[in-house]
N, C-alpha and C positions, 0 to 999 in steps of 0.2 A: 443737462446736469444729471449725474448717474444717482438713483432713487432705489436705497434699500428696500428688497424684497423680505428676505430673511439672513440671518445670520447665524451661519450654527456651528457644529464642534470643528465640521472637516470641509466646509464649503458653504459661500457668502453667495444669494440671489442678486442682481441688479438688475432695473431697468437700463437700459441705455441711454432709452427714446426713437422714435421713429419706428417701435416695431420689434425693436432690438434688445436683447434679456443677454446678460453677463453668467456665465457661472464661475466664479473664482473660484478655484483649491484651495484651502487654504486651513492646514491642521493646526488647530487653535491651542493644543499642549504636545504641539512638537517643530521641531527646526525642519522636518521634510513631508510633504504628503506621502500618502502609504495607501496602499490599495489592500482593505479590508474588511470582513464583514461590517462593520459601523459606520466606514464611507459607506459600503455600497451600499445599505438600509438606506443611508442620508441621503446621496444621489439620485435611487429610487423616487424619495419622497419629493425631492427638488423637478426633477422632469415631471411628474405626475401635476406639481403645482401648476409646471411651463405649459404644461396641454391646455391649462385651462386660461391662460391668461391671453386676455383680448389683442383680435389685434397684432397677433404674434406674426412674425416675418423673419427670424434669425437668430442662432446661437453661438455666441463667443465661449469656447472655452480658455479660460485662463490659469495662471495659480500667482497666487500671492505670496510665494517662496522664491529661495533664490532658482529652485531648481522645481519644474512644472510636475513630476508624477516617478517616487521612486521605484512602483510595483509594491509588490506584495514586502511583508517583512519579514528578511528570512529566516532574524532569528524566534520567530513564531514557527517556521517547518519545523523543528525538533520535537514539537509536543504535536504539532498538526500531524507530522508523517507516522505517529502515532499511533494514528487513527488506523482504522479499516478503509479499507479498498473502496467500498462502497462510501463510506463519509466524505471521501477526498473528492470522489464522482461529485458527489452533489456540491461541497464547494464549489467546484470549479463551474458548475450547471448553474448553482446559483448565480455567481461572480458574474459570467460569461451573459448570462440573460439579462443582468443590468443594465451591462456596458450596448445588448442587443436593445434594449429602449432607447437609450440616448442616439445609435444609430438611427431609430424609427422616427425620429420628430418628425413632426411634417412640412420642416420648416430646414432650409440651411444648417449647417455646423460647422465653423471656423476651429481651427485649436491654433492657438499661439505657446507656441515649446519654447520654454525658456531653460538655461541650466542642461538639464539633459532628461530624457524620458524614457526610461531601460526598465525589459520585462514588460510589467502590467501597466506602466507608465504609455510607451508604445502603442501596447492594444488596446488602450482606452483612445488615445487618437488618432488610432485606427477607423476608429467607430465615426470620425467624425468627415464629411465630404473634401475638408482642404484643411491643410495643414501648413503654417508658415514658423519655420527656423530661424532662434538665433544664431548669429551665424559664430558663436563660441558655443554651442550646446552642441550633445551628443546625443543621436537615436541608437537603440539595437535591444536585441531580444536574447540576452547573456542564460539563458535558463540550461542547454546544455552543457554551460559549464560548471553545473550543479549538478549536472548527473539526470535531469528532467528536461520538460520543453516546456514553452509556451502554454500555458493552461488554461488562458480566458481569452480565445480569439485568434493568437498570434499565428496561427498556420494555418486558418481558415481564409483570415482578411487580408494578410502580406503577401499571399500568390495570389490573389485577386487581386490584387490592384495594382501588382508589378509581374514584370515578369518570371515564371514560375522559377526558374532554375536558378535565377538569381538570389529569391526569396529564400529557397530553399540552401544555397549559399552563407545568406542572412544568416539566418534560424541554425543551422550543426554548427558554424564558426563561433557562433556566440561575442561573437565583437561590436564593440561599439562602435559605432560610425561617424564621422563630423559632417559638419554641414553638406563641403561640398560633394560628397559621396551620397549623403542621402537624396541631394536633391537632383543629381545624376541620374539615380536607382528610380526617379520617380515616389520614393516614401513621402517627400514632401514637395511642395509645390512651389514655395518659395524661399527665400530665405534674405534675414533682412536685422540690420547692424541690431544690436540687445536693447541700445535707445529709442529705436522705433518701430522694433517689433511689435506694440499693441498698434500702433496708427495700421500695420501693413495689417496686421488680422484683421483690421476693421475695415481697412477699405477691399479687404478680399469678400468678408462678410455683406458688406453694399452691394459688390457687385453681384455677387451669388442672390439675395435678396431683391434686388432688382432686374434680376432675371438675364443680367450680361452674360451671368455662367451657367452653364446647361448641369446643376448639381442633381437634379434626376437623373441623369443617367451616369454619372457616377455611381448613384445609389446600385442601381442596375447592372454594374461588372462590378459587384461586391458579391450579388446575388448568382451572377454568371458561374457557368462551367470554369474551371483550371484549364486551359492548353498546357499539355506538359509537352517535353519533349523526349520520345523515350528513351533518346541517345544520353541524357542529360543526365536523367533517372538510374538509367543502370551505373551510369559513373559516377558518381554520386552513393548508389546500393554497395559497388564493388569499394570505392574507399572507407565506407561507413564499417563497412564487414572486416576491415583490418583491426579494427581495433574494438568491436562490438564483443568482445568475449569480457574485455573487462567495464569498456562505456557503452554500452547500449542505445545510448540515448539519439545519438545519430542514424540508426539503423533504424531506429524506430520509428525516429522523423521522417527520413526517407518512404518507407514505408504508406505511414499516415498519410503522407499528402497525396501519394500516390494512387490511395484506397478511395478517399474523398473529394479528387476532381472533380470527379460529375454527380456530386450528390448534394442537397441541398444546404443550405448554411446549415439549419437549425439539427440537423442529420450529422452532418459537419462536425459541429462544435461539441457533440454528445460523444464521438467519437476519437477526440481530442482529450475530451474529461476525460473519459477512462484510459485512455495510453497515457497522460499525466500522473494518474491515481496508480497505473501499475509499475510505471517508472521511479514514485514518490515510495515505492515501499523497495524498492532494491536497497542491496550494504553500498553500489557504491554511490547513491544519492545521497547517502545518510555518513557519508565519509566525508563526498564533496563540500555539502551543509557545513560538518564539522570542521573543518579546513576554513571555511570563508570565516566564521564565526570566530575561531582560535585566531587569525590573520587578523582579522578586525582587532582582537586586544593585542593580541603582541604588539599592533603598529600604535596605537594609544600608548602603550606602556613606556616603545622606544621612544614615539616621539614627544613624551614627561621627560626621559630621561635625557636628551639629546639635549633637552633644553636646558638643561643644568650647568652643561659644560661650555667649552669657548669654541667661537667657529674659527675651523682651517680656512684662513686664506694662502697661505702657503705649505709645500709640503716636502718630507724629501725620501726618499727612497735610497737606502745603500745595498747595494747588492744588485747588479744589473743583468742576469743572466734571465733566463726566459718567465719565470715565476716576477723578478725584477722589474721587467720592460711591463709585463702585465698590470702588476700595478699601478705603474706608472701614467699607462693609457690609461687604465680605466680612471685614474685620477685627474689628468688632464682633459680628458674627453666630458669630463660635467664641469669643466670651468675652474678649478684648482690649479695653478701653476706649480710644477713639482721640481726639482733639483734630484736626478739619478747621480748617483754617483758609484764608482768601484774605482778597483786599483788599479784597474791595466786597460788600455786604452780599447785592446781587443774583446774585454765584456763589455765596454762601452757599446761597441758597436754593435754587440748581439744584442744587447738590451733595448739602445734605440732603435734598432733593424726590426725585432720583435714589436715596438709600439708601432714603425710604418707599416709595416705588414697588417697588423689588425685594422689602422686605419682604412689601409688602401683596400681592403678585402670590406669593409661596412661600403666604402666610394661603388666597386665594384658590383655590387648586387642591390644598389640604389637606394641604402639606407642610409647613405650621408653624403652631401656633397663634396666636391672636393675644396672649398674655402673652408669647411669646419676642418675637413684633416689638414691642411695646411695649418690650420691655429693650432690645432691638440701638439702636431711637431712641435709648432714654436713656443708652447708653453710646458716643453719638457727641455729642460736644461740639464745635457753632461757636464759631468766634473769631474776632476782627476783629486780634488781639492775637499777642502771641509769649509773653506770660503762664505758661504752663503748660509750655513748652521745654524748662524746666531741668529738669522731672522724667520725660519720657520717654526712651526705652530705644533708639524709632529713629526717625527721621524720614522720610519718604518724600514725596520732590520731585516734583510730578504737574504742574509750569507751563508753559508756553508755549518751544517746543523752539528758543529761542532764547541762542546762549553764555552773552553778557553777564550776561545775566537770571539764568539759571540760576546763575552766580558770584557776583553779589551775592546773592540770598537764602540761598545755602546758607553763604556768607560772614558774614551775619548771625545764622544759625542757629550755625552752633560756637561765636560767639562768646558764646552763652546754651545751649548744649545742656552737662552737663556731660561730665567726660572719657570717654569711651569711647562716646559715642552715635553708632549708626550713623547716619552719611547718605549716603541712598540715592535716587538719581536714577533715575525713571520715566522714560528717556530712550531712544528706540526709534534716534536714529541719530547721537548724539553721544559722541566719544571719551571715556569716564569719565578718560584722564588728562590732557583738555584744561577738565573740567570743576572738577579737583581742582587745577588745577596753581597758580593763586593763592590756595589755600585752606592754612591753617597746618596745618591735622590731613590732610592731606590719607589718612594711614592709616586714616582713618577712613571713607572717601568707598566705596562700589559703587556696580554700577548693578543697578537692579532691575526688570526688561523685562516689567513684564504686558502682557497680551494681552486685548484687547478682543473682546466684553464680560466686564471683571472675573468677574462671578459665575459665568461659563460657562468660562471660558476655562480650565484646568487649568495652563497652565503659567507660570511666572517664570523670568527668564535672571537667573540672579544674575552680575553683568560683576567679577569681579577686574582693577581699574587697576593698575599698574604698581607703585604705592606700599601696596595696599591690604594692609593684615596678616591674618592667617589669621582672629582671633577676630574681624574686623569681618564677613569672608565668614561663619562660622558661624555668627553672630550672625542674619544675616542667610537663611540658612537654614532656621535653625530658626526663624523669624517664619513664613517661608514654610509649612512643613511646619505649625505651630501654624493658620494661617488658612485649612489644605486645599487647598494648593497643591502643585505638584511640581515643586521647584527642580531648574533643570542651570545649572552653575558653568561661566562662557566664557571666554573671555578678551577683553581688552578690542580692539576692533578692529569696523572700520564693517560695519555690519548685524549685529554679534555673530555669530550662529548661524544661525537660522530666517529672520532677513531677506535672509543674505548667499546664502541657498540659493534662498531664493523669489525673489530678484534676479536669478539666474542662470538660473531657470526664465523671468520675466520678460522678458529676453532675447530668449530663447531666441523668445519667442512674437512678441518686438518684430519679430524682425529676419527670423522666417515672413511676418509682415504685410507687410514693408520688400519682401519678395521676393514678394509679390502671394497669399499663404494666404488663404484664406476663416476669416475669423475665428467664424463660426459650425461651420464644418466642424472645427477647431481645439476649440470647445469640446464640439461632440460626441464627439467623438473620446477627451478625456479623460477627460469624466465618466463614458463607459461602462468605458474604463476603471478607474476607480473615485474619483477625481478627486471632491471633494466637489462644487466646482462647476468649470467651464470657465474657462481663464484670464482671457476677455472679461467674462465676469459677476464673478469677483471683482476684479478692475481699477474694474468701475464700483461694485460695495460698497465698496469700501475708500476709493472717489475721484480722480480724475485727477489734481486738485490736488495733494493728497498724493504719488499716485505719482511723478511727474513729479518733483519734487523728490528723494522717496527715491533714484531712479534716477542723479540728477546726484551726487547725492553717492556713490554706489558707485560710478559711473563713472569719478570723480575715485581713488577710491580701489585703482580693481581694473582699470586703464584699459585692460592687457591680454584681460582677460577680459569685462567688461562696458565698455567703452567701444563706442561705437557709432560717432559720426562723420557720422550723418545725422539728418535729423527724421525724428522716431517718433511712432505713434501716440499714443503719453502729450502730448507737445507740443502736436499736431494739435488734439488734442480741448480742450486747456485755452487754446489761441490762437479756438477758438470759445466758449466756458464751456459745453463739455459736459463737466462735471466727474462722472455717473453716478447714481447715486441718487438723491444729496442733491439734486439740480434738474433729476431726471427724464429725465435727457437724455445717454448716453457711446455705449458701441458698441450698446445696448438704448436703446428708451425706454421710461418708467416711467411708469404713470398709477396712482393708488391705486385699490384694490377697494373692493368695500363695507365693510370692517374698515379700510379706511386704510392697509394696506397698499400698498407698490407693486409694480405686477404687470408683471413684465417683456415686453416685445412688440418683434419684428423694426421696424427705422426704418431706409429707406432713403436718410434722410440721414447714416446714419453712413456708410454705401458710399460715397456720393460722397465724402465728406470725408477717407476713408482713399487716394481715386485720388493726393490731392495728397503723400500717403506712397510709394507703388509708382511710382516711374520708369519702371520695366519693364510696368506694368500688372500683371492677373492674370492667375493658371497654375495650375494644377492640381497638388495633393501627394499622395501615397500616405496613406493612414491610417498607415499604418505609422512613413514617415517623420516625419509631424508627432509623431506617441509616441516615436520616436528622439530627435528632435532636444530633444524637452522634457525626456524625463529623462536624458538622460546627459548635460543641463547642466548637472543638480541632481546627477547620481552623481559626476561630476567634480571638480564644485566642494566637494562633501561630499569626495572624498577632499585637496585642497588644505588645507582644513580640518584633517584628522585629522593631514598633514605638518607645517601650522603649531602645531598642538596647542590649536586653537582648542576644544576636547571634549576628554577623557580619551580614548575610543575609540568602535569604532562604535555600539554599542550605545545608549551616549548621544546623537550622533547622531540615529538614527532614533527615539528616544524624542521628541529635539526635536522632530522634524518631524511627528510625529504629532499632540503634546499643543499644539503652536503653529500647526500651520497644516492642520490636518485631513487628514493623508497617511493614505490608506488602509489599514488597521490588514490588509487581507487581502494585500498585499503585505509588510509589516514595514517597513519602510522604503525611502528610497533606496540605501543600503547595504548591506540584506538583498536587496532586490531586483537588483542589481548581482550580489550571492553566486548567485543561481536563475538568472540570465543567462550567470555564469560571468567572469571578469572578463578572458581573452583575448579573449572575443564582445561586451563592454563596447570594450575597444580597437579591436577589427574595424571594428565599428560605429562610433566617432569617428575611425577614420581617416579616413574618407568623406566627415565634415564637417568636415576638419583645415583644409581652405584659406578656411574662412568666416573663422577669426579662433582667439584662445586659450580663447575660450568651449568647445572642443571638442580643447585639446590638454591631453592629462593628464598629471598630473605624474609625478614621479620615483617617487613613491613606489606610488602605484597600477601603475606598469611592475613594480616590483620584485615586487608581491607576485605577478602575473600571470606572471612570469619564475619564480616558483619554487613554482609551481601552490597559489597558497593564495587566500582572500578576506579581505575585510574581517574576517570573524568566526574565520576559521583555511583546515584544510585544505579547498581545493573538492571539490564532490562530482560 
């Protein structure tokens, strides 16, 4: 019969009997354990009691949650990374020397991982001689994906006890792991159904206690030298170093472990603090933080709001051309049955050609069997018809980004959809309430802004029109969130969100050009800054044609801000049909490689062609200035936004910008980035380009927050 020891805020004492002491987890004012100064005081005090109690022979660790240990809390780093370099050391010295007692018992230690055990959860049953999994729980040490590592243990005692390279694998991936991988890796020693995962820890603990298991010398290759392997190490160094300019954090790791092979734990783990503490104070720790933090409410918020509206069981898609079939997969492929439809039987076929192609390409590279893409085919149904209308839940308009068009088929669709069917327009630059406004239901009309390529793309702009009621936005929502998407709710107005930002960016680059910028120089410039690609190379992905258009329509719309008043590169290049990819030929030219890809190469006819854009000719720009002048078109125009209430707040914001148009997740956003500049030094800096135009005059609202020393996200720091 198990006989209370003690019971306290974050972990409950128990006899077992025979020898045997329990320590449950188990945080008494909260839903998950937390690894933090107050546990580990408590824990401290808990083993200190164990030493003394007769008779001792074995340690179960347990938790009395659904889930065994979630690490540290991360939204405590914001005020913690706070701190000085040296405060962070001793955290972690302190944390880490804890978790180093509960290693030292003198006695066995079982951990039974239930739920999952990620970061500090991990290197706490690390510490312990055997480990047995349930076999639905997940291990891993996620901390570089915060821009930091493992800071109480994890890179000492994970390549000791496995093998090095692997470990170190572990640790830079930052992935969580399931059962049968961790117990492959050796992390854990067994694994065993959720039902009788306490029986298996306790008969591992007998055996260890009873001396069947040699748990000495486990203790023993914890204390052991690292075998590294050096082949392993530099490839490993060489990929970390790709991307160490803007994440560090894997470089780092590499490094570390490689420094502390053959040195002792306690030497080890001192050396571990401090690359944590110096890691904990970089911008893009403090981005990353920001980001998981921001993630965390938005998906609370969507999923309140998801729950309001009514679940898609069926779905239909009109417009079957490659943006078309896109949806379409991505809708069938989470278990939604769709109806594609178009007029001609030859978009038919590109649109379902388009869903087997992505299926067959996830078959191919072993991310999906071929019985699931067999079902996704068969739960996408062509139609030449409007037959099946009346029984879907929403429809989504994917046609040709023309008004007219768009108002009579969705005009034909209410009048066979029954009541409450969302319709939702794939519409990247038309007003949802110029789209709704000859429509009867028009409360029923959003717009819904994927982003090309569908299956890649993460984000949808759900547009709330003027007229649109709440449960048609919800509705719509939770379609989203159901087909693995991450909805942000805009409001209705041109370029929505993402566009109206990367418009402003566009500009910004247009009118460098106008004023004789090396538009090579321009893209170097930003993709080292972290810039997925240069604004000339995605100009020519996306299309001249297209852009060129996009821009007229914002200009019209934002005439202040983006109007221009001269010919622009966009112009230039589509008055010669260098439209960019699509026909090899914008400010690159394009020849395919041997895969058929197009391989981008310097063309000194785009130089010429850009002389008849620069009146002035060319001139020379600072690096610095060309990164000025880019994003505090986009910080700007983002704050304009937050004043209109085009987003809820910034948060959302930068979520856009990231998940829609590839913004550097090591910055946070344009707005978080704005907050690390400071946003009096935001103002400084557009004063200077005040007299280009409104592209660079901020508004009211951005003064005010500036005037009363705060950012986008609160107070500055």
């Amino acid at each position: 019969m198990n006989d209370m020891i003690r019971s306290g805020d974050h972990l409950d004492l128990l006899r077992l009997g025979d020898g045997l002491i329990e320590i449950r987890l188990d945080r008494k004012q909260d839903s998950v354990n937390k690894l933090d100064d107050a546990f580990s005081a408590e824990l401290a005090q808990a083993l200190q009691q164990i030493r003394g109690e007769p008779g001792l022979r074995g340690v179960l660790l347990s938790s009395g949650k659904d889930a065994f240990l979630a690490g540290a809390d991360i939204a405590s780093f914001v005020a913690m990374f706070d701190q000085s370099e040296s405060a962070l050391v001793e955290f972690s010295t302190r944390t880490s020397s804890v978790l180093t007692q509960l290693e030292e018992l003198p006695v066995p230690v079982v951990t039974a991982i239930n739920g999952y055990a990620l970061g500090g959860g991990l290197e706490a049953a690390l510490c312990s001689d055997y480990r047995v999994l349930a076999a639905n729980a997940q291990v891993g040490l996620p901390e570089t994906g915060l821009g930091i590592l493992p800071g109480v243990g994890g890179t000492v005692r994970l390549p000791r006890l496995i093998d090095a390279a692997l470990a170190l694998e572990w640790i830079v991936s930052g992935r969580a792991q399931k059962a049968e991988a961790a117990l492959k890796a050796g992390v854990v020693d067994a694994v065993a159904e959720p039902d009788r995962l306490r029986e298996t820890a306790l008969q591992w603990l007998a055996r260890a206690a009873g001396g069947e298991l040699d748990w000495p010398s486990r203790r023993a290759q914890r204390r052991a030298p690292v075998a590294l392997n050096p082949n392993a190490i530099e490839e490993a160094r060489a990929k970390a170093q790709r991307t160490a300019r803007h994440y560090p954090a894997a470089l780092v790791v590499v490094n570390l472990l490689e420094q502390a092979a053959n040195l002792p734990r306690d030497t080890a783990l001192r050396l571990e603090a401090e690359a944590f503490a110096r890691l904990a104070k970089t911008p893009t720790a403090k981005a990353l933080i920001g980001i998981f933090l921001a993630n965390q409410q938005i998906r609370k918020k969507t999923k309140a709001l998801a729950g309001k509206g009514r679940p898609v069981q069926q779905a239909a898609v009109l417009g079957a051309g490659i943006m078309g079939g896109g949806i379409a997969y991505a809708t069938a492929s989470n278990g939604i049955p769709v109806v594609l439809k178009d007029i001609a039987q030859s978009a038919l076929d590109l649109g379902v050609g388009e869903a087997r192609k992505l299926s067959a390409k996830q078959v191919e590279i072993g991310r999906m069997k071929p019985e699931k893409a067999q079902a996704i085919m068969a739960a996408i149904r062509p139609t030449l018809d409007f037959g099946e209308f009346g029984q879907v839940d929403i429809v989504i308009e994917a046609i040709v980004e023309i008004l007219p068009i768009k108002q009579e088929v969705l005009g034909t669709v209410e009048s066979l959809a029954r009541t409450g069917t969302v319709l939702a327009s794939n519409t990247s630059s038309l007003a949802i309430a110029d789209i709704a406004s000859p429509l009867q239901r028009a409360e029923d009309v959003v717009g819904m802004h994927f982003f090309n390529p569908v299956p890649v793309m993460p984000l949808v702009e759900v547009v709330r029109g003027p007229k649109t009621r709440d449960e048609a936005i919800a509705t719509a929502v939770g379609y989203a969130v159901a087909i693995g998407k991450t909805p942000l709710v805009v409001k209705d107005c041109a370029g929505f969100l993402v566009n109206r930002l990367l418009g402003a960016y566009l500009v910004a680059n247009l009118r460098l050009i106008h004023e004789g910028a090396d538009f090579a120089q321009i893209d170097r410039v930003m993709e080292t800054w972290g810039m997925p690609m240069g604004p000339a190379y995605l100009n020519d992905v996306v299309g001249m044609d297209t852009l060129d258009k996009v821009m007229a329509i914002l200009g019209k719309a934002y005439p202040e801000v983006m109007g221009m008043g001269f010919e622009h590169a966009f112009s230039a290049m589509v008055r010669e049909k260098r439209y960019g990819q699509k026909n090899g030929a914008g400010f690159f030219r394009y020849d395919a490689d041997v895969k058929g890809k197009p391989k981008r190469s310097p063309d000194p006819l785009a130089y010429e062609l850009l002389k008849t854009v620069q009146p002035q000719g060319t001139r020379d720009f600072s690096d610095q200035e060309i990164l000025d002048r880019h994003m505090l078109a986009m910080i700007l125009e983002g704050g304009r936004c937050l004043e209109e209430q085009v987003v809820d707040n910034a948060a959302e914001l930068d979520a856009g910008m990231r998940l829609g148009s590839g913004f550097p997740a090591h910055h946070g956003g344009p707005l978080f980035f704005a907050d690390h500049l400071g946003l009096s030094e935001v103002l400084a800096r557009a004063e200077r380009y005040a007299p280009i135009g409104g592209l660079y005059r901020a508004g009211q609202g951005v003064r005010k927050l500036a005037a009363a020393g705060l950012g986008f996200y609160g107070p500055a720091h």
